[in-house]
C-alpha positions in Angstrom: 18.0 -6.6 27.8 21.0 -8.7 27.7 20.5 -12.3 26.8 24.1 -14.6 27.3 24.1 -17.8 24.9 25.7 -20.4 26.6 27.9 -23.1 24.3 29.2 -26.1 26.2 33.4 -25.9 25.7 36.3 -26.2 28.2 35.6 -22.5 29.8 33.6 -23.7 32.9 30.3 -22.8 31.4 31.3 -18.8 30.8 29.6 -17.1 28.0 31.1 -17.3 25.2 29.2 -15.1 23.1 26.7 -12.6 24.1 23.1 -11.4 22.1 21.7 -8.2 23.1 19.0 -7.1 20.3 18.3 -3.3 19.8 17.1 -1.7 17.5 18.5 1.9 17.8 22.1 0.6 17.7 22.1 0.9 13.9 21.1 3.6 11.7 17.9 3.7 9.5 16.1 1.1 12.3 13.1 3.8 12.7 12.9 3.9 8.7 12.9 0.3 8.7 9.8 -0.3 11.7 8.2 3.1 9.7 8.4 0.6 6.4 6.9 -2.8 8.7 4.4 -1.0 10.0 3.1 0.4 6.5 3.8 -3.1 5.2 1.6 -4.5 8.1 -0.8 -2.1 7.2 -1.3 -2.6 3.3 -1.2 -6.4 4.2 -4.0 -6.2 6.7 -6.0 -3.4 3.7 -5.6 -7.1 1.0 -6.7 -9.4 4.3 -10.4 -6.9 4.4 -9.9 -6.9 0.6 -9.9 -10.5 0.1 -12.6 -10.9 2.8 -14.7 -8.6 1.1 -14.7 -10.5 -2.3 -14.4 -14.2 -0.7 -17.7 -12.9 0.9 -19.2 -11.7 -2.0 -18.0 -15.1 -3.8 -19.3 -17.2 -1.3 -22.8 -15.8 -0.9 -23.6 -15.5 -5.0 -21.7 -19.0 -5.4 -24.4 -20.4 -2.5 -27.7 -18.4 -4.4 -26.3 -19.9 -7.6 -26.5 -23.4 -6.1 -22.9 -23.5 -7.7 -20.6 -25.3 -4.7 -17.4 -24.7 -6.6 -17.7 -21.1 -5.9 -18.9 -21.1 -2.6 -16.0 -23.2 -1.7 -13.8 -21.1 -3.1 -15.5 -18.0 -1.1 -14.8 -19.8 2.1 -11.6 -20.4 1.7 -11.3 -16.8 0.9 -13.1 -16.0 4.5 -11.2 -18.3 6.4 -7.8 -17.3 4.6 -8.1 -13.6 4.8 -9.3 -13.8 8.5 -6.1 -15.9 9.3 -3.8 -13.4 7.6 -5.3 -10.5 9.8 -5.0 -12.7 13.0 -1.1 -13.6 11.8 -0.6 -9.7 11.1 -1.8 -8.8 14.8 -0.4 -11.3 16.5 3.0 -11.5 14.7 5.3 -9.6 17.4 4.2 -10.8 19.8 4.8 -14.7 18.0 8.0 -13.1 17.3 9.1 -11.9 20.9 8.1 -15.4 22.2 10.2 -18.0 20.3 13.2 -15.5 20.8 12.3 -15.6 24.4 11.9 -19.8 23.7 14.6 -19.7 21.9 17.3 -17.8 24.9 16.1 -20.0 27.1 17.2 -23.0 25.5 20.1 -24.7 26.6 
């Protein structure tokens, strides 16, 4: 897909400079969406990680009557469930404020 940037100058409003993203014009691009997707992975393995012990944390910290640590356990909860939503949703975040941002003019 060919995207034209537009920059106002004297040339009547030609493009000046053209963006075209692919990925399989360089080398090494499948070894570096390979090493994304494992990174994706091992994050979203710490985001069940950290569920699991905010969980734990949050459920002893409320039988314990001790707030602190069932505050903490939340936060936990709601932080690791956020990073897992980021993590899925993050191309397609990605691919829309690109799209955002080439329509801009």
């Amino acid at each position: 897909m060919d995207y034209s940037l537009h920059a106002l100058s004297g040339s009547g409003g030609r493009s000046l400079v053209t963006l075209a993203p692919s990925a399989n014009q360089l080398p090494g691009s499948a070894t570096l969406q390979n090493l994304v997707n494992g990174l994706a992975g091992w994050a979203l393995v710490a985001a069940m990680a950290g569920l699991v012990v905010g969980a734990g944390l949050w459920a002893i910290g409320a039988h314990a009557q001790n707030y602190n640590q069932t505050s903490i356990g939340r936060r936990a909860v709601l932080a690791s469930l956020g990073a897992a939503i980021l993590i899925g949703a993050a191309p397609v975040l990605v691919n829309f404020f690109f799209k955002a941002g080439v329509t801009a003019h």
